[in-house]
C-alpha positions in Angstrom: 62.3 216.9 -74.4 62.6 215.5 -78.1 66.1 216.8 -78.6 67.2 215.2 -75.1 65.0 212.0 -76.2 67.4 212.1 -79.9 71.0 212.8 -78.2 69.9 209.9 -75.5 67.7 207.3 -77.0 68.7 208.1 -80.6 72.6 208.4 -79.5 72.7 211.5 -81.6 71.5 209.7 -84.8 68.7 212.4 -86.3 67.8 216.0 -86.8 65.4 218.7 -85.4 63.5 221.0 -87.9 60.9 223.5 -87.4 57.5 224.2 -88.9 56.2 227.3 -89.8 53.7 228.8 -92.1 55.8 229.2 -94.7 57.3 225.3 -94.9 56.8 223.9 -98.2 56.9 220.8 -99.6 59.9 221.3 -101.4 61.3 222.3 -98.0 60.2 219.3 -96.5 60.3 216.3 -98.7 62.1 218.2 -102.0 62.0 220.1 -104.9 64.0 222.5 -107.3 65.7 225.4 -105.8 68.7 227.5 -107.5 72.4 226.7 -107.9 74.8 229.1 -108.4 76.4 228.6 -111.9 79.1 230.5 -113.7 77.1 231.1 -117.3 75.6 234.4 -118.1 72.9 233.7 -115.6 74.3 233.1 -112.7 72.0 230.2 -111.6 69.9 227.4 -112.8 67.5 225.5 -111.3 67.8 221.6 -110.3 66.6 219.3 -107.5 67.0 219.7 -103.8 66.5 216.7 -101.2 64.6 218.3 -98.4 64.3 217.3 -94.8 62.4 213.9 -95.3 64.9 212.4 -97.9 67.9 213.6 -96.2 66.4 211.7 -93.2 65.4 208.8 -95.2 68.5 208.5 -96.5 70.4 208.7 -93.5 68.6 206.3 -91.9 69.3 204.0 -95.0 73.1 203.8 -94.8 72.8 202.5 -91.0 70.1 200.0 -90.8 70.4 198.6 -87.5 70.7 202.0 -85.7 67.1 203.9 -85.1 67.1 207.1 -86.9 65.1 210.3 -85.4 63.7 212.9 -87.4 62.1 215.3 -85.2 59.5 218.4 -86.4 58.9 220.6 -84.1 55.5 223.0 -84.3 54.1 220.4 -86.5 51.0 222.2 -86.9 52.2 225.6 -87.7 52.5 224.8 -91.6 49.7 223.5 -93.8 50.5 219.9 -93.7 48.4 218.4 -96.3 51.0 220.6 -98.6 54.0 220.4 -96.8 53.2 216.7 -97.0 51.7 216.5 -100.3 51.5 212.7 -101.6 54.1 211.7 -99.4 51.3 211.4 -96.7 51.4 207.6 -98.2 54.7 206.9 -96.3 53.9 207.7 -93.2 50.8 204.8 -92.7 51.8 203.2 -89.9 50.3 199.6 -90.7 51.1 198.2 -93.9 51.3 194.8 -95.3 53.4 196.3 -98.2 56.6 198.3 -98.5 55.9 201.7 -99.9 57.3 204.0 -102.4 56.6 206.8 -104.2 57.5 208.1 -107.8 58.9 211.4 -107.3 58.5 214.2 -109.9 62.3 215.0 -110.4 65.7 213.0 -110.3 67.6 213.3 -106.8 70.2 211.2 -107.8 71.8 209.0 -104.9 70.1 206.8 -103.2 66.7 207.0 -104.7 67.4 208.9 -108.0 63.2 209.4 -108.3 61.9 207.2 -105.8 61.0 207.6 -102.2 60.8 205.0 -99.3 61.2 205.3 -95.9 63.5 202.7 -94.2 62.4 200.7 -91.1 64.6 202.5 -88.8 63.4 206.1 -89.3 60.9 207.6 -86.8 59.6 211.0 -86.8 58.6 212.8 -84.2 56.2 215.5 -84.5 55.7 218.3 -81.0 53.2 221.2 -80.8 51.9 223.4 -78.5 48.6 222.2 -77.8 47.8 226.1 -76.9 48.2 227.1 -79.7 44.5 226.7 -81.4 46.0 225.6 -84.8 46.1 222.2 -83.6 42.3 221.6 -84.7 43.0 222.4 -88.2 45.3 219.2 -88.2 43.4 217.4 -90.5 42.3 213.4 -90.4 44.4 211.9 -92.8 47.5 213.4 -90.7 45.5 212.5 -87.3 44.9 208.9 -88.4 49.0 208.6 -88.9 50.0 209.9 -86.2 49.4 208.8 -81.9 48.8 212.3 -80.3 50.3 212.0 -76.5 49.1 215.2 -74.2 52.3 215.8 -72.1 51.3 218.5 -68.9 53.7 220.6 -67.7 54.8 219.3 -64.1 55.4 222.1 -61.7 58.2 220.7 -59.9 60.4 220.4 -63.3 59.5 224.2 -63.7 60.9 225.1 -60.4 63.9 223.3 -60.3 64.3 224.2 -64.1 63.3 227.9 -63.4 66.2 230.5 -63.4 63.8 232.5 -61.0 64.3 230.0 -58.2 65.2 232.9 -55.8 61.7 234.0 -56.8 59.7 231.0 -56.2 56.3 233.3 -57.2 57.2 233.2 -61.2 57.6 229.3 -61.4 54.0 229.7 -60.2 53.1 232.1 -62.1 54.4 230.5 -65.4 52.7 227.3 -64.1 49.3 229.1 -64.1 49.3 230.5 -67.4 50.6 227.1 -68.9 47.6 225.8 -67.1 45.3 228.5 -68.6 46.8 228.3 -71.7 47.6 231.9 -71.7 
């Protein structure tokens, strides 16, 4: 659903990632990570945009087009340290622009600063089955509308590729239902 809602709504303008336990902040919004040098060493360290400011600054060059950057499995990472202080972006009603001071230089656009534009919007899915969700704490609740989508039987039948076998659209029905 949210990559057929970015290649139609978002006409292709975004990016999908996926959360897992070991997403980090410097995976998510950015950090230091090697590069390959050619001294003695072989690498250094130096900073890395990660997934949020390459989205931010995507969205940045093309203003008037919206800008998608979906998560998906949200809640399969610890998000209050995947998100770290960046969690002060994503209020959703603010008088004021907001901006953070980040810890390193990125260089282009920001250098050490981080905003997101107007036009980005992310997206966060999850398997509500999964029992992770209630760990999602309330300072990510309160930024974020949660929207329970059911699966419909008849999309699972005519998506099924057991069609022939009209017992395992039912049966995959009834454990979705279950939450098995």
């Amino acid at each position: 659903m949210a990559l057929r809602l970015l290649l139609n709504s978002y006409q292709g303008n975004g990016f999908s990632i996926q959360f897992h336990p070991n997403t980090t902040y410097e995976n998510f919004v950015g950090g230091l990570a090697p590069v390959l040098t050619s001294d003695a060493m072989g690498f250094r360290f130096a900073p890395q945009p990660g997934f949020l400011m390459q989205a931010a600054k995507a969205a940045a060059e093309n203003p008037e087009q919206p800008y998608l950057l979906h998560i998906d499995e949200v809640n399969r990472a610890d998000l209050a340290k995947v998100l770290g202080e960046a969690i002060f972006l994503l209020e959703a009603r603010s008088d004021e622009p907001r901006e953070l001071s980040l810890p390193y230089d990125f260089g282009e656009p920001g250098h050490d600063r981080l905003s997101l534009p107007d036009n980005l919007y992310i997206l966060g899915t999850m398997n509500s089955a999964d029992r992770s969700i209630a760990i999602v704490d309330v300072a990510v609740r309160r930024r974020f509308a949660f929207i329970k989508l059911w699966p419909q039987l008849q999309v699972v039948q005519e998506q099924s590729l057991y069609q022939a076998k009209p017992w395992h659209s039912q049966k995959f029905w009834y454990h979705c239902r279950v939450g098995l």
